[in-house]
C-alpha positions as CSV (number, residue, x, y, z in Angstrom):
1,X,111.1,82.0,93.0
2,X,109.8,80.4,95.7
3,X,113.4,80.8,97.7
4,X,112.5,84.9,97.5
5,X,109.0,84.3,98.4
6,X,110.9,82.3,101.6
7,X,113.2,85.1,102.3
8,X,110.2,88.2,101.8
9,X,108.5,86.5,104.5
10,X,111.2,85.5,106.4
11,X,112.3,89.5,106.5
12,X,108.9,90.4,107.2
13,X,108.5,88.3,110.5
14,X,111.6,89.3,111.7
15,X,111.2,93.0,111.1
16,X,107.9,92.6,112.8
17,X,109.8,91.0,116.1
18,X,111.8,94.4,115.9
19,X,109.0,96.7,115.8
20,X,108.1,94.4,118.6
21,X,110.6,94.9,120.4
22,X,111.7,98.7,119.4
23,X,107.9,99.9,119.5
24,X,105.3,99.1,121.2
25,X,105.7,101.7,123.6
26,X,105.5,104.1,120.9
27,X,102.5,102.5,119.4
28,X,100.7,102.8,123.1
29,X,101.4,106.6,123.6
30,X,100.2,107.2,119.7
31,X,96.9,105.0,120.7
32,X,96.2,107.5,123.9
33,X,97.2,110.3,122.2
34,X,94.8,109.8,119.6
35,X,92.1,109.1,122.3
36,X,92.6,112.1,123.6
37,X,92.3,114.1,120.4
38,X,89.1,112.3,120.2
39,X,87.9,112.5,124.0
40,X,88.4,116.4,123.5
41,X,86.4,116.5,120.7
42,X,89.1,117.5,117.7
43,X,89.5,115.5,115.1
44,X,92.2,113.7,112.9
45,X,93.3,114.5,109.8
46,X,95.6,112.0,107.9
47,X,98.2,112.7,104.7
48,X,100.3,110.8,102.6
49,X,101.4,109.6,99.0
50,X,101.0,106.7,96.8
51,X,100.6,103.6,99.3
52,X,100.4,106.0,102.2
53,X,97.9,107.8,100.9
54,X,95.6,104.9,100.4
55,X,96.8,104.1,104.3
56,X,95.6,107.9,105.2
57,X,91.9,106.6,103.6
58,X,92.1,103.0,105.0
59,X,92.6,104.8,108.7
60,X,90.1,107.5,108.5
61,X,87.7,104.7,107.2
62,X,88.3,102.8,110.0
63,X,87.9,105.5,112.4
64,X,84.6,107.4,110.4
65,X,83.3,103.7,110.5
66,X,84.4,101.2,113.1
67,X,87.5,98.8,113.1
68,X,86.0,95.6,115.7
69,X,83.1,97.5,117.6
70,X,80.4,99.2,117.1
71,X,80.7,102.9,118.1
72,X,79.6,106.0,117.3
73,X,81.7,107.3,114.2
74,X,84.8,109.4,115.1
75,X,86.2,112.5,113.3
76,X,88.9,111.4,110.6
77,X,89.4,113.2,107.6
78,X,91.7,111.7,104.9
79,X,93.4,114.4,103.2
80,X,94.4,112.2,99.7
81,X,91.0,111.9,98.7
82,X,89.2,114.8,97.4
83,X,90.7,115.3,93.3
84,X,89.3,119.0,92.8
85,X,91.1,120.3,95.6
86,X,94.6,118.2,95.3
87,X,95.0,119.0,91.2
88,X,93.3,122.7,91.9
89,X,96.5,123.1,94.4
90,X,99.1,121.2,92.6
91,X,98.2,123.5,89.6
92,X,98.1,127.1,90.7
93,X,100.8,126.5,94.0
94,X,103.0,123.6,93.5
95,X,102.3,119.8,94.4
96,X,104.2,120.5,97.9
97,X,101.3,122.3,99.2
98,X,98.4,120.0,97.9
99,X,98.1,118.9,102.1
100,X,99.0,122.0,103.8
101,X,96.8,124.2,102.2
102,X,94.2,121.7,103.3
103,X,95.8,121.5,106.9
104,X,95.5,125.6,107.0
105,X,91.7,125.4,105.9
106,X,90.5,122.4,108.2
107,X,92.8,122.0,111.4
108,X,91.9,123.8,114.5
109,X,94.2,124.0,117.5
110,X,94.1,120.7,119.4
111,X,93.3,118.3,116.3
112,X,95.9,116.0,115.1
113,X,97.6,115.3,111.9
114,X,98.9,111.7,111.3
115,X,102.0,112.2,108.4
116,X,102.7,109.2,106.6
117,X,105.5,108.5,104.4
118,X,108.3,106.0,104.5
119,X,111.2,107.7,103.6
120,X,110.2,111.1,106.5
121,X,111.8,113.3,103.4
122,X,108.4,113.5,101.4
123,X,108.4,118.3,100.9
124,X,104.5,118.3,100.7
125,X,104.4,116.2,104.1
126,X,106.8,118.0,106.0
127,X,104.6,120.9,104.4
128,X,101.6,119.5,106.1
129,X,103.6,119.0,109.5
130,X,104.6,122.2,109.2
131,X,101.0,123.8,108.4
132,X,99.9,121.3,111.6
133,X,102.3,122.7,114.2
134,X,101.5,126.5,113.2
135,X,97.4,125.5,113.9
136,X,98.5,124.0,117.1
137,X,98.1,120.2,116.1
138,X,99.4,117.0,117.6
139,X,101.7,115.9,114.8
140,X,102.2,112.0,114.7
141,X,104.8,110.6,111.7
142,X,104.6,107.3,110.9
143,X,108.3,106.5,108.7
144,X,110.9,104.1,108.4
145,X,114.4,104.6,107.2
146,X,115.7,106.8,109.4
147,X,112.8,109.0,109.6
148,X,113.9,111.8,107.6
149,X,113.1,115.0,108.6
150,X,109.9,114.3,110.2
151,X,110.7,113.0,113.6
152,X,112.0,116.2,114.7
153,X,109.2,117.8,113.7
154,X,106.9,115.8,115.0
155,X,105.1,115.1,118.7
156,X,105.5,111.6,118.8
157,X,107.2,109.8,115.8
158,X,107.6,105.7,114.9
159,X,110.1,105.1,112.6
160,X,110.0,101.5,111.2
161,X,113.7,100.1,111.4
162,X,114.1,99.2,107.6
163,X,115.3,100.4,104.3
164,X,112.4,98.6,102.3
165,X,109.5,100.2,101.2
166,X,107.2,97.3,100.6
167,X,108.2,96.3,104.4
168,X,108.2,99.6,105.8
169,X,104.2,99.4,104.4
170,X,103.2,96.7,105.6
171,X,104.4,97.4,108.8
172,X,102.7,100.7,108.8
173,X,99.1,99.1,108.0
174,X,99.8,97.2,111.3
175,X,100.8,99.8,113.5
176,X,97.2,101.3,111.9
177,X,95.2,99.1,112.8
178,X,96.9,99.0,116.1
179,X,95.7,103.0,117.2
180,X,92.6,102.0,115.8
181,X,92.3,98.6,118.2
182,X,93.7,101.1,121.0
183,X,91.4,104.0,120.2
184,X,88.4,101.6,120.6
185,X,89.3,99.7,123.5
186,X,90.6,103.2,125.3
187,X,86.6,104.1,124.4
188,X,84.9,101.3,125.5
189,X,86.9,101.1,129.3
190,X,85.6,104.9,128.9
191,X,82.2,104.3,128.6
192,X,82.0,101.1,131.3
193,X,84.1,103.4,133.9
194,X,81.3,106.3,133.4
């Protein structure tokens, strides 16, 4: 046991010197982009399913709340959380459109969807991408594998370079709490420059 425990880690370190080396850029431009969604007064709405889902709450948390500094609270709505309107949806449409129908009712033009899901195959979240880009959204996809079909439909897309789900996860919740560090800092310059 403790040889895999060795090795999980082991791939987990290096898969985070990849995403390193293969995405921090990409982590940068989804930071400022997000600011910008912000700084023009839209807001960011957040999908995804089973562990991405919860990552969709944990980021919209963070954002409504505060990650490291106190702030006013920021417009992030988590599109996993509310059980009327998913199971109303999944029942009388089809589970595909439980976050699109929800994208059609609350984005405006200039808001921004974040997609997660780590295969970038997921039908209801290229639904929501889909739903996004018709409203005039920024669409950001957070994936791994190799991104599915959501990169191309998708502003700016980071794809983590691995087949594992459990990695792929983990190395999500990072690049999270990464826009959110970026978000904040790109709002506190903002407010010493004024």
């Amino acid at each position: 046991m403790r040889s895999y425990i060795e090795s999980y880690i082991s791939d987990g370190v290096e898969l985070r010197k990849q995403v390193l080396r293969e995405c921090s850029i990409t982590i940068e431009l989804i930071g400022q982009e997000l600011y910008k969604v912000l700084q023009r007064g839209n807001k960011i709405l957040i999908c995804g399913n089973g562990g991405s889902a919860a990552d969709a709450q944990h980021i919209a948390a963070e954002l409504v709340n505060r990650y490291r500094v106190e702030r006013s609270p920021l417009p992030a709505i988590a599109l996993t959380t509310d059980t009327s309107v998913i199971t109303a949806i999944g029942n009388d449409y089809s589970f595909k459109e439980i976050f699109s129908k929800q994208v059609r009712a609350l984005a405006r033009e200039g808001d921004c969807l974040i997609a997660i899901s780590t295969s970038g195959t997921s039908p209801n979240i290229i639904h929501a991408i889909k739903s996004a880009r018709k409203a005039g959204c920024v669409v950001i996809s957070l994936t791994g594998n190799d991104g599915g079909e959501m990169p191309s439909l998708s502003d700016i897309s980071l794809i983590i370079p691995s087949s594992s789900t459990p990695l792929i996860q983990e190395m999500h919740l990072m690049v999270e709490h990464l826009m959110c560090d970026i978000v904040e800092k790109l709002l506190l310059q903002n407010v010493f420059e004024r």
